[in-house]
Residue, then its C-alpha position, 0 to 999 in steps of 0.5 A: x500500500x505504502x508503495x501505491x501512495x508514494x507512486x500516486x502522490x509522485x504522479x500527481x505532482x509531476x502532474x499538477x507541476x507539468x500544467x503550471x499549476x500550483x502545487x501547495x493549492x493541489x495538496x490543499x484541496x487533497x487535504x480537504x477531501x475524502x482521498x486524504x491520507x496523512x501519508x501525503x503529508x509526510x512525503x509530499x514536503x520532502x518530494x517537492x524538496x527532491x529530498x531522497x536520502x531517507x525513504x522510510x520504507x525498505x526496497x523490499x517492502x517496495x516491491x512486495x506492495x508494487x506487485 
């Protein structure tokens, strides 16, 4: 599941950046919905930041939730 959310949360942004749209006012109204999950709040920063270095999540479980 863990790995679903990241991809989504990734795509999406890449999305909303790639129409020159605004990003913080994307997750706010994310925040405000029933596809909310506090997940996005702690990945999404660190996305935005390009801040890669600590995952928090194992490659293992990755590839266990991907399949």
């Amino acid at each position: 599941m863990v790995g679903n959310l990241t991809l989504i949360i990734a795509n999406s942004m890449a999305l909303v950046e790639k129409n020159d749209m605004d990003v913080e006012v994307f997750l706010d109204i994310i925040r405000n919905s029933a596809f909310y999950y506090k997940y996005i709040d702690i990945k999404a920063p660190r996305m935005l930041k390009g801040e890669y270095d600590d995952p928090n999540f194992s490659v293992n479980g990755l590839v266990k939730d991907l399949k």
